[in-house]
C-alpha positions, -999 to +999 in steps of 0.1 A: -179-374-387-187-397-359-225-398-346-233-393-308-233-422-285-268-438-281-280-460-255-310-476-279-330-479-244-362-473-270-351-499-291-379-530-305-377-555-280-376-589-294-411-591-284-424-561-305-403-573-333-420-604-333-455-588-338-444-560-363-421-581-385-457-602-391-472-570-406-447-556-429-448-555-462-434-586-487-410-572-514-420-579-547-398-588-561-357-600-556-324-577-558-293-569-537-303-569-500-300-537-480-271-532-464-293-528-435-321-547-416-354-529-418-352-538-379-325-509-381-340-484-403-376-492-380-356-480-354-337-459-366-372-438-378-387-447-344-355-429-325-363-395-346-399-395-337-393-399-301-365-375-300-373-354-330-339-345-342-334-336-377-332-366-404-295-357-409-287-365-370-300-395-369-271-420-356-256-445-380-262-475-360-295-472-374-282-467-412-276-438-433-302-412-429-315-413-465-322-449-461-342-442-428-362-409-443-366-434-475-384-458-459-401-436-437-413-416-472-419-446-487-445-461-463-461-431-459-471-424-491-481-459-500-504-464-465-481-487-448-479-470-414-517-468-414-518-506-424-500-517-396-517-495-372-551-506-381-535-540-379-523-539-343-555-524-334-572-555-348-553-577-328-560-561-296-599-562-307-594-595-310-576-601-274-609-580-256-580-549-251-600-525-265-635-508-245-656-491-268-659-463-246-646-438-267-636-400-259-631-377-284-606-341-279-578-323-296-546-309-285-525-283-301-487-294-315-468-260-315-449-259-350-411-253-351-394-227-376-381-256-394-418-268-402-428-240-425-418-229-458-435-258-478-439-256-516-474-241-523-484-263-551-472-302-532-491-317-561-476-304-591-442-323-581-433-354-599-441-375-569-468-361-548-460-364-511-498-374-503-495-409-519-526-429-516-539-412-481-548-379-507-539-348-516-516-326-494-537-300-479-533-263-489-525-249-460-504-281-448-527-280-415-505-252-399-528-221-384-514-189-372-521-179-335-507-151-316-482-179-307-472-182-335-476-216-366-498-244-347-511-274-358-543-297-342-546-334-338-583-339-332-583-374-312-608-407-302-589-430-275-605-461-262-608-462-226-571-475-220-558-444-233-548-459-270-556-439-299-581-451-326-584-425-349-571-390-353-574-355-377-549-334-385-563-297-388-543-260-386-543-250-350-572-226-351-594-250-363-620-252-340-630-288-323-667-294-334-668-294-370-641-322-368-661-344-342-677-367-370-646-368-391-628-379-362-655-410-356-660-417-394-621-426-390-626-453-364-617-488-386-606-519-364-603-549-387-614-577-372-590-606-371-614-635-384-624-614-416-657-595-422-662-559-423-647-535-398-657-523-365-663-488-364-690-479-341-685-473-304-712-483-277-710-451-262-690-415-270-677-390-243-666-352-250-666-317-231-691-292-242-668-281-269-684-308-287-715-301-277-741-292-305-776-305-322-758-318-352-733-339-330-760-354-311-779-360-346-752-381-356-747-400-323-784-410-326-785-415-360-759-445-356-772-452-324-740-441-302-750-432-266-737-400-261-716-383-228-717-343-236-723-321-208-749-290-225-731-254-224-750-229-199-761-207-227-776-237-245-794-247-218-807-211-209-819-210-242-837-242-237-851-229-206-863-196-218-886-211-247-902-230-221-924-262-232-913-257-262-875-258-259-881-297-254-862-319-229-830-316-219-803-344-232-799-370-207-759-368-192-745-394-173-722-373-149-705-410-138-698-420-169-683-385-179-656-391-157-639-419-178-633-386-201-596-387-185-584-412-209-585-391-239-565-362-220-543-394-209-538-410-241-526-370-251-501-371-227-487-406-241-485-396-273-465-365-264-437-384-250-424-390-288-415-354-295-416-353-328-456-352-319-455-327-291-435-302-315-440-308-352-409-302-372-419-318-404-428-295-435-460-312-450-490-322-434-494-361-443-459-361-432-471-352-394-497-376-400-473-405-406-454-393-372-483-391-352-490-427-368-454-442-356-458-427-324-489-449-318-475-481-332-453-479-307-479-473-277-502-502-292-469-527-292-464-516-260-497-527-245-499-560-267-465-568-259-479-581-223-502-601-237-477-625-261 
């Protein structure tokens, strides 16, 4: 059966090419070649996330479908997508495109029909799907709602919108409790060796976020901190008098650069395999969620070749 016309307007330019072909992995060893370029099957993986059609649909001017989902699978579960992430993320340290103004939020992905119905026990199959990122969790980080199955990507995006770390929780998760996690994530490889980057010089977040042990952490690794107080804190505060101590300082200026987290949300919900998950297992989301920002950080360094 013939596939639908595509325009492959979405397409690596020769550009982006040129930065991701730098980053991908060397094969190990020699056999028969593909019968197609991993420039194809990239972009034949990159069309499903964006449009997020089933496997099975994708066209063929990107390669049979198992070949795509293969490699797809395959670089999930041995860390590759996360590789090159942290390596284009590197690379924009490296050009100054990255402030270290960093907001932290979540957004809720509903889940399609298709996404549920997972085997129970993911590690008991001869190939776990978690591969070296871990285990698959139990409850494949799906939460029932009156709305239905949800998931939650819990989020920290520079101030130019780009994502630098992310969580995947079940939707009824609640925002707090992942606020560290999120910032212990935050790993930008810096181009001329040594270790990582992963402090920020200052964090923003709404009051969700806003609690003692949060603020512990901030000053424990020295992190100003942007959190507005919630009224009932602060009434509490009030109502113990000199002995409810000061309240925390808030920068109400600097709290408005909060917008590029709720941005960078918006640009990662263009790819729709994000917006609406559709795939069964968790670290599968993951390594969506992960494609869809490649494509956003070789869109920004693109202009700067």
């Amino acid at each position: 059966m013939a596939s639908v016309p595509v325009t492959r307007r979405f397409d690596l330019t020769d550009g982006q090419w040129a930065l991701l072909e730098a980053l991908l992995p060397k094969p190990k060893k020699a056999g028969r070649p593909s019968k197609w370029s991993k420039r194809q099957l990239i972009d034949g993986i990159r069309w499903r996330v964006r449009v997020g059609a089933p496997w099975r649909d994708v066209p063929d001017c990107y390669g049979h479908w198992r070949s795509v989902y293969g490699l797809y699978r395959r670089w999930q579960r041995d860390g590759t997508w996360a590789r090159i992430l942290a390596a284009l993320q590197g690379r924009a340290d490296a050009l100054g495109l990255i402030t270290w103004d960093v907001s932290v939020d979540s957004t809720i992905a509903r889940a399609h029909q298709h996404a549920a119905g997972a085997r129970r026990c993911s590690d008991a199959q001869v190939e776990p799907p978690g591969g070296v990122a871990g285990a698959e969790p139990d409850d494949h980080a799906l939460g029932r709602s009156r709305g239905g199955l949800t998931t939650k990507l819990h989020l920290a995006c520079e101030q130019d919108r780009k994502v630098l770390a992310f969580v995947v929780t079940g939707g009824q998760r609640g925002d707090s409790p992942q606020f560290t996690a999120v910032l212990q994530r935050i790993r930008v490889p810096r181009v001329d060796g040594g270790r990582p980057r992963t402090r920020p010089d200052r964090v923003l977040a709404d009051k969700a976020y806003s609690s003692k042990a949060n603020r512990a952490y901030l000053r424990r690794r020295s992190i100003k901190c942007v959190i507005p107080v919630k009224a009932d804190q602060a009434a509490h505060r009030r109502n113990r008098g000199s002995r409810g101590g000061r309240p925390p300082v808030f920068d109400q200026q600097a709290y408005r650069q909060r917008h590029a987290v709720e941005c960078g949300i918006n640009l990662l919900k263009q790819h729709r395999g994000v917006a609406t998950r559709y795939d069964k297992l968790a670290v599968r989301y993951e390594a969506t969620a992960t494609i869809s920002m490649i494509d956003i950080w070789l869109r920004r360094l693109e202009r700067h070749l």
